[in-house]
N, CA, C and O atoms as a MOPAC input file, in Angstrom:
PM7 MOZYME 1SCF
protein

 N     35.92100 1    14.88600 1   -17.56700 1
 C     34.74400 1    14.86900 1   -18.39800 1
 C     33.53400 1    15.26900 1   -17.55100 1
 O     33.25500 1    14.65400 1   -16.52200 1
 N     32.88000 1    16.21900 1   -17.96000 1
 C     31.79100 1    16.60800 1   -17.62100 1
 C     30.30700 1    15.58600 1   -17.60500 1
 O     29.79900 1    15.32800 1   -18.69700 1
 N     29.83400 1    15.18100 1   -16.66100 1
 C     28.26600 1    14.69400 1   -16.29800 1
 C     27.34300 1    15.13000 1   -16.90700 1
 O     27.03700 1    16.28600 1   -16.61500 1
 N     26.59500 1    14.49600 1   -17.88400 1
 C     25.13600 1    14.82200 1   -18.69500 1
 C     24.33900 1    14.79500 1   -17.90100 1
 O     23.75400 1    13.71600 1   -17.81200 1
 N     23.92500 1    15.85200 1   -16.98900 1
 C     22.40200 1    15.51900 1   -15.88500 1
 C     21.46200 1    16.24000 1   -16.42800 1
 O     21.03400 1    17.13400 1   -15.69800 1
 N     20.69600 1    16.09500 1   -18.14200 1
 C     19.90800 1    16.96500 1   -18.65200 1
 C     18.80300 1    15.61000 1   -18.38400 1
 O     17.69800 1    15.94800 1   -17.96100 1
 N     19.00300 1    14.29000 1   -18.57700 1
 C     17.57200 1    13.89300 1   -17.85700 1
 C     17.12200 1    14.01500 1   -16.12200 1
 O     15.95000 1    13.82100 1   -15.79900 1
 N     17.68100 1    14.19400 1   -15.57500 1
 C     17.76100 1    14.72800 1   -14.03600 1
 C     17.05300 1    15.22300 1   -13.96800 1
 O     15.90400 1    15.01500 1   -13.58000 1
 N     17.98200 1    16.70400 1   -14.64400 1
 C     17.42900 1    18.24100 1   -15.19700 1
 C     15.80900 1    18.04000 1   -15.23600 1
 O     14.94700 1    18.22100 1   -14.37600 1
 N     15.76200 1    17.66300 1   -16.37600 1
 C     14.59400 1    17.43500 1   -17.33100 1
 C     13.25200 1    16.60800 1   -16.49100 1
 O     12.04800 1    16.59100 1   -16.74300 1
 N     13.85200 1    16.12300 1   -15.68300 1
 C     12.78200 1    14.99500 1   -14.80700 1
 C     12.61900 1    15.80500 1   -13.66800 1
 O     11.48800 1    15.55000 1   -13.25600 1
 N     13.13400 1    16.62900 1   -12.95400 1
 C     13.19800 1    17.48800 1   -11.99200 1
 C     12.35900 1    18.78700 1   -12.53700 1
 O     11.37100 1    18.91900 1   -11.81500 1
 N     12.39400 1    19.53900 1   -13.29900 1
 C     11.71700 1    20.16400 1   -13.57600 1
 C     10.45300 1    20.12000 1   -14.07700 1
 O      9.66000 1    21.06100 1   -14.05000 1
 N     10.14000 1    18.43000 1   -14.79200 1
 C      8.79600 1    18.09500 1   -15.05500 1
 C      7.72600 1    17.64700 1   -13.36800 1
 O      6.51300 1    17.51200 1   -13.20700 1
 N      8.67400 1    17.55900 1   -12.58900 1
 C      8.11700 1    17.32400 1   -11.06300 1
 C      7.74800 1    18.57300 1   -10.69700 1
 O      6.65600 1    18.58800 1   -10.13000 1
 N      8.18200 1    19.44300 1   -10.79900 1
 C      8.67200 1    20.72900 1   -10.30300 1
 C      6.91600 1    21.63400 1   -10.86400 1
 O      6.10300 1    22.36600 1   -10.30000 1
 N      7.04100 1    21.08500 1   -12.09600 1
 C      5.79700 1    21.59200 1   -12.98900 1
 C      4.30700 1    20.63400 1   -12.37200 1
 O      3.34800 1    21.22800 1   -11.87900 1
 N      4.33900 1    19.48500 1   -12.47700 1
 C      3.88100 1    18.60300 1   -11.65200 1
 C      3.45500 1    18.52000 1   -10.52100 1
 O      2.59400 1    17.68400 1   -10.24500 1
 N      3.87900 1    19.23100 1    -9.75000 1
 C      3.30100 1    19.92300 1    -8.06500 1
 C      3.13600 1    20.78600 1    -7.91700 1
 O      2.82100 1    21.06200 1    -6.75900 1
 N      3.20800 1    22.03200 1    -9.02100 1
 C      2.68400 1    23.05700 1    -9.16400 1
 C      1.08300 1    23.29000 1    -9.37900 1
 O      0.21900 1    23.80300 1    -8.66700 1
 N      1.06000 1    22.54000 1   -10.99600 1
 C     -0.44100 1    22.36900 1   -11.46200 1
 C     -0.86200 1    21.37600 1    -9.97700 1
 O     -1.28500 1    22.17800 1    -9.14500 1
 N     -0.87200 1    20.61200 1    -9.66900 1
 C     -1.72100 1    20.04900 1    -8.85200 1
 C     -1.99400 1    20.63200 1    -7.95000 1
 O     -3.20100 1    20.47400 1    -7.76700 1
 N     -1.46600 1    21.42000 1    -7.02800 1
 C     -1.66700 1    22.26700 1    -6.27100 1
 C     -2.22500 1    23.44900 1    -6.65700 1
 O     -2.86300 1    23.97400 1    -5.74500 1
 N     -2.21700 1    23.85900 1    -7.35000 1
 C     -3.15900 1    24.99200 1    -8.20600 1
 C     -4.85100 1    24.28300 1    -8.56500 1
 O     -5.92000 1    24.89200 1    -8.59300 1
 N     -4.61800 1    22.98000 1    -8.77700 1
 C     -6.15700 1    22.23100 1    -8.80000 1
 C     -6.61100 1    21.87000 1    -7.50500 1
 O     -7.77300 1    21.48600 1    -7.37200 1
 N     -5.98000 1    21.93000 1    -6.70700 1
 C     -6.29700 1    21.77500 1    -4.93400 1
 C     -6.93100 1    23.06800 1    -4.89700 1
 O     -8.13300 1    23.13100 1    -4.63800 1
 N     -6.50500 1    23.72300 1    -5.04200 1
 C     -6.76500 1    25.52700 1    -4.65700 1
 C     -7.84200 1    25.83300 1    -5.41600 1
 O     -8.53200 1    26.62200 1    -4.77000 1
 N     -8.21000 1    25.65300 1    -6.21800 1
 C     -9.55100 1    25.40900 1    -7.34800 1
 C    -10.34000 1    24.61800 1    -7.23100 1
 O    -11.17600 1    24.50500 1    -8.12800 1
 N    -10.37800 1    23.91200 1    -6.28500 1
 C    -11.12200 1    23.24100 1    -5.66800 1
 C    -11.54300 1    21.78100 1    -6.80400 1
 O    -12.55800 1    21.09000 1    -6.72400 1
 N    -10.75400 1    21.68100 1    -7.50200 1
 C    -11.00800 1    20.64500 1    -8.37800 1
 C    -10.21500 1    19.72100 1    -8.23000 1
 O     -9.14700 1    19.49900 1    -8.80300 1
 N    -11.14900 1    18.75200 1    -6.85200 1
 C    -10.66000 1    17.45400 1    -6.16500 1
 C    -11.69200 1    16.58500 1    -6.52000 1
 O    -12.55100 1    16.72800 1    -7.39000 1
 N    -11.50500 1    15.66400 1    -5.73800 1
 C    -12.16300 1    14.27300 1    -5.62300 1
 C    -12.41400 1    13.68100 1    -4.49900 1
 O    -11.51500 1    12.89800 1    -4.19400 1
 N    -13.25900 1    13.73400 1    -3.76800 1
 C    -13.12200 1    12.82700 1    -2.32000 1
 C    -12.62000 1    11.64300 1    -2.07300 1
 O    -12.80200 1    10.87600 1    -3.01800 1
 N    -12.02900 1    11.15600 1    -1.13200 1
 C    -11.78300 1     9.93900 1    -0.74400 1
 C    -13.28300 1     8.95800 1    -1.00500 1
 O    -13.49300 1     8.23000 1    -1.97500 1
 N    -14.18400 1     9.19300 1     0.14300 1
 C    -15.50400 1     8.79500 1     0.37300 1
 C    -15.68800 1     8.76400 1    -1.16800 1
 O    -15.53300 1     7.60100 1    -1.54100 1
 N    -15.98000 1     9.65800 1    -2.28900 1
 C    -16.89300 1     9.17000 1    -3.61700 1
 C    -15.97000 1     8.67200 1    -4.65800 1
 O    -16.34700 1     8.37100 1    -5.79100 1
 N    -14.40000 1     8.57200 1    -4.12300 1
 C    -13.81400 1     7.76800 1    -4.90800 1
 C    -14.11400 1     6.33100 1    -4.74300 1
 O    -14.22200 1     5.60600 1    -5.73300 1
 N    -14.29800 1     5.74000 1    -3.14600 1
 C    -14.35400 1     4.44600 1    -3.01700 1
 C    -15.85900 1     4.47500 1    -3.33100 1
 O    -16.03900 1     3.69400 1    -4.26600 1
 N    -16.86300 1     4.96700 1    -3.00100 1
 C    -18.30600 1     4.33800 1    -3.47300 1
 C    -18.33300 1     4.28000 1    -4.92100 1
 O    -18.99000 1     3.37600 1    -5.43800 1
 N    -17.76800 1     5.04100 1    -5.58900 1
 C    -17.33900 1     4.79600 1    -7.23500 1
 C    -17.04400 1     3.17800 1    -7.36200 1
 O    -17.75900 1     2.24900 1    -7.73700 1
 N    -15.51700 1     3.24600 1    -6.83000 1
 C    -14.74500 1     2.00100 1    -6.91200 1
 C    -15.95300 1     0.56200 1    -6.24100 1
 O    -16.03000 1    -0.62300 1    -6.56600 1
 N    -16.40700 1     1.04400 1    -5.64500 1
 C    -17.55900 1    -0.02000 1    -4.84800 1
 C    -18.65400 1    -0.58200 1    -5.79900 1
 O    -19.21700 1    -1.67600 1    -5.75500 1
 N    -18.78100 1     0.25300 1    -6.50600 1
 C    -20.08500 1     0.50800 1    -7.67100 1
 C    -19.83900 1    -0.78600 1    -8.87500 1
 O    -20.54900 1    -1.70900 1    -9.27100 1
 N    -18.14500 1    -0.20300 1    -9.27600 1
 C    -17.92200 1    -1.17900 1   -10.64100 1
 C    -17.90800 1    -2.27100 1   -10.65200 1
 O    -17.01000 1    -2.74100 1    -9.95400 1
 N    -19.03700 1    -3.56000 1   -11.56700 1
 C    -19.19700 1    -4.75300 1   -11.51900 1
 C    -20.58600 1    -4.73600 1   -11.22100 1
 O    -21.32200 1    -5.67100 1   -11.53500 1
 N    -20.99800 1    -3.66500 1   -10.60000 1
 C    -22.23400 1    -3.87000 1   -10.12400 1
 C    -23.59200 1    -3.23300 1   -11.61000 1
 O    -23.46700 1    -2.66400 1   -12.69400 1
 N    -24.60700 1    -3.69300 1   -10.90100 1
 C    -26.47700 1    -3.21800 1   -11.91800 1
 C    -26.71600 1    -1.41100 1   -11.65700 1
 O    -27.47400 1    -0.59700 1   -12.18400 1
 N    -25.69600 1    -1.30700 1   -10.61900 1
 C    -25.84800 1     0.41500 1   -10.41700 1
 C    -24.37900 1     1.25400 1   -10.31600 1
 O    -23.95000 1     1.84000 1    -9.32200 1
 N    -23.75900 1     1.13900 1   -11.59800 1
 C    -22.43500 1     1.65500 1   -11.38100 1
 C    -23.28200 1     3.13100 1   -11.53800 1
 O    -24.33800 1     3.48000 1   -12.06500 1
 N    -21.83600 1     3.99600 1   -10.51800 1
 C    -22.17300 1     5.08800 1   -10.32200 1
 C    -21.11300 1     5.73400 1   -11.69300 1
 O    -20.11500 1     5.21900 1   -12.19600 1
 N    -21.85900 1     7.14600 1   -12.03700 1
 C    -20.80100 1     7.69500 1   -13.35600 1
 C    -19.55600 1     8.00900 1   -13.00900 1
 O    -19.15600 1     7.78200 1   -11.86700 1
 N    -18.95100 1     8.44700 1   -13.73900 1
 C    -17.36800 1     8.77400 1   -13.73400 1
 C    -16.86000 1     9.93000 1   -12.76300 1
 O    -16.85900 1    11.03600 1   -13.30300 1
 N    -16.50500 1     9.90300 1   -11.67900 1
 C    -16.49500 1    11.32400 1   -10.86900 1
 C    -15.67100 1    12.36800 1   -11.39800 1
 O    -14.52200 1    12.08500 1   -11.73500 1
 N    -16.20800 1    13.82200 1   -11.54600 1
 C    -15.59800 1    14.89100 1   -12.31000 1
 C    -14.68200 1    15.89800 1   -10.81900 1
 O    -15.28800 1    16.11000 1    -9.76900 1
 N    -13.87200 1    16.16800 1   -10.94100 1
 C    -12.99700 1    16.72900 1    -9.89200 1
 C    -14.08000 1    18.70200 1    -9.75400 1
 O    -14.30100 1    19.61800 1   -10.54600 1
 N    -14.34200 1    18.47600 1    -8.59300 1
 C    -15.09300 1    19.54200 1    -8.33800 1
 C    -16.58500 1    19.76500 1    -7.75900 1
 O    -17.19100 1    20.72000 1    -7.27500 1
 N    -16.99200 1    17.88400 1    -8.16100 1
 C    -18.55200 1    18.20400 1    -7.56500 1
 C    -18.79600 1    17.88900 1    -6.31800 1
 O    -19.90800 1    18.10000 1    -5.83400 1

């Protein structure tokens, strides 16, 4: 009897797609810093949350 590996398949190729686009948004320069992710994260709770960071500025 033959092995069903179409979720494998299927999960392997959604990775596959998955590190593609992201790396294509690296290359486009549409990141996020470390540094203004944590002063973000530093912000929430606080009288001066900073806005939502957009990948690119």
């Amino acid at each position: 009897m033959k092995a069903d590996h179409t979720d494998h398949d299927d999960w392997e190729a959604w990775k596959d797609e998955a590190t593609r686009h992201a790396l294509a948004q690296v290359e486009a320069g549409l990141v996020i810093s470390a540094e203004a992710m944590k002063a973000w994260a530093a912000s929430l709770g606080t009288d001066n949350l900073l806005p939502l960071l957009q990948p690119g500025q």
